[in-house]
C-alpha positions, 0 to 999 in steps of 0.5 A: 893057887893061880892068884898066889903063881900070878902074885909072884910074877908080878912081884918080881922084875926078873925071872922067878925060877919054877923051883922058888915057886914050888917051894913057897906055894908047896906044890909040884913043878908040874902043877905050875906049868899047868897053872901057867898054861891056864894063865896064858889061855886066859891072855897073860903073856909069860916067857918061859926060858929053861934054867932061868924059869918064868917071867910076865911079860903083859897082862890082859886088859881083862877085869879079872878078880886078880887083876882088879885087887892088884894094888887096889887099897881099897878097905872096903870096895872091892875086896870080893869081886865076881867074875863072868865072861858074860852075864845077863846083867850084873844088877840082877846077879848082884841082887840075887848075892845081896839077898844071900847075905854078900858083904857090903862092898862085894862087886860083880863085874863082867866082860859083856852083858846079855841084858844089860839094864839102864834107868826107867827099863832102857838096855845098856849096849855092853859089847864084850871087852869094851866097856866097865860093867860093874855093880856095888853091893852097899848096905848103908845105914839110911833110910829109904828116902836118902838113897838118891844121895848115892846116885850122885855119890857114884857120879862125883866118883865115877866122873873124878876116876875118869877124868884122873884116868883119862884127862876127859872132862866129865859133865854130870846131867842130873841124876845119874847121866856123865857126859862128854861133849854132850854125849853119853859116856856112862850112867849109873843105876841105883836099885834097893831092899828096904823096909819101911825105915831102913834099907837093907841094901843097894846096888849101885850099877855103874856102865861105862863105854871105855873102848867101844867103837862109834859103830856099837853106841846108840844115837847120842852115845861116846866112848873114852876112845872115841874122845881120846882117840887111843885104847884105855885101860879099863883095869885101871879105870875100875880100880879108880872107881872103887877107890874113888868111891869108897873115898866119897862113901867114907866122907858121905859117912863122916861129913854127910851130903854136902861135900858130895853137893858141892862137888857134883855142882863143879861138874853139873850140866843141869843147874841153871838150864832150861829142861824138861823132865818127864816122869809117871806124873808127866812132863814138867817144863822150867829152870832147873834151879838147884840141887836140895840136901836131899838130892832132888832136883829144884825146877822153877816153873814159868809160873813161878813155882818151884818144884822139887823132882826125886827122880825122872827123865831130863831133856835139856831145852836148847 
């Protein structure tokens, strides 16, 4: 009931008296005061004026289910989304709703983390009200092997959303890394069920320093504020994200890989670099040549050789 009373003050740019409400929602002119009350806890700014009725004013810049599907348009992305103040880590509370069945699409979000997680079992500092902490429940129809096109899938998503957001201009460090200036301003993490043919689900975890001080980032680390020098609204940034990636999700279906190769090139901060790239094989050293159609990264080799890595730690070699 408090989505449909919020609904209809944002629907209107005047005052919507308690009367009109009550008629249309079918419920008693006190229970409205208390929903309204309920709202102003939660951060939105209402006026109320006797014989004219209520009037919103702002709203929090809080990722609150309501205020995220608020003229989203997505088909798909985000028409479930679940809310918590904080969470240990909305990876593991969107695998636990995966395993139970949760549409694809559903989305779980949080104001701060507890245990927020990174790639190869790195934390992610989530401060509370700072960041975008999302996680995307999809259940593709792929095979295992392709599911590191997802990861670069959400990076071409998540680096257009902020540039559109922002004007920021975002640098992508294969695979999973979005830079600015060099520093890290968000990261993606991408976690599976699968079977031996087919994937039962992912989870697309997507981390973004939005208005964190330079005090609460780890060495290496920015934030858009930092870069901008002013507040972002992380409601808007999270809608662009849904949007942006159903929008890629949906091509990917239709047109296949490319197109998202083609677009995570424009931004890349890898290709034609000299890395090194460590991963549970060691350390690999060379050029980094390419992005192949099935994501990996293509390394020459200063013997020459060319090697392909699906996944790993890159360090560009100044």
């Amino acid at each position: 009931m408090q989505s449909h009373i919020l609904d209809f003050l944002k629907r209107s740019e005047n005052y919507i008296s308690g009367e009109e409400i009550s008629k249309s929602l079918n419920i008693s002119r006190a229970a409205i005061w208390k929903y309204i009350q309920d709202l102003r806890q939660n951060g939105y700014d209402i006026i109320a004026v006797p014989h004219l009725g209520y009037k919103l004013n702002s709203c929090p810049d809080k990722l609150f289910s309501e205020e995220i599907q608020h003229q989203l348009g997505t088909k798909n992305l985000g028409k479930k989304i679940i809310f918590y103040e904080t969470v240990n880590s909305t990876m593991d509370a969107a695998f636990q709703m995966a395993l139970k069945g949760c549409p694809e699409g559903t989305v779980i979000c949080a104001e701060g983390q507890t245990k927020g997680r990174g790639r190869l079992g790195r934390g992610w500092t989530s401060p509370k009200g700072k960041g975008v902490y999302m996680s995307v429940v999809l259940r593709p129809a792929l095979p295992p092997s392709e599911v590191a096109k997802l990861t670069l899938l959400s990076a071409v998503a998540v680096a257009q959303a902020i540039k559109k957001n922002t004007g920021v201009a975002i640098a992508i460090k294969w695979p999973n890394d979005l830079l600015v200036n060099h520093r890290k301003v968000a990261g993606i993490l991408t976690e599976l069920n699968a079977e031996t043919d087919r994937v039962k689900f992912v989870i697309i975890g997507i981390g973004v320093n939005v208005n964190t001080g330079l005090g609460f980032l780890p060495m290496g680390a920015t934030s858009l504020k930092v870069e901008t020098e002013k507040n972002i609204s992380r409601v808007h940034l999270f809608q662009e994200i849904l949007r942006l990636m159903e929008e890629w999700y949906l091509r990917f279906q239709k047109e296949g890989f490319q197109p998202i190769i083609l677009k995570w090139k424009e931004n890349n901060a890898t290709l034609n670099k000299r890395i090194r790239i460590s991963d549970p094989s060691g350390y690999t050293d060379g050029v980094a040549l390419d992005i192949d159609q099935d994501g990996g990264l293509l390394i020459r080799q200063d013997s020459g050789i060319v090697v392909k890595k699906m996944t790993g730690d890159v360090v560009l070699v100044r």
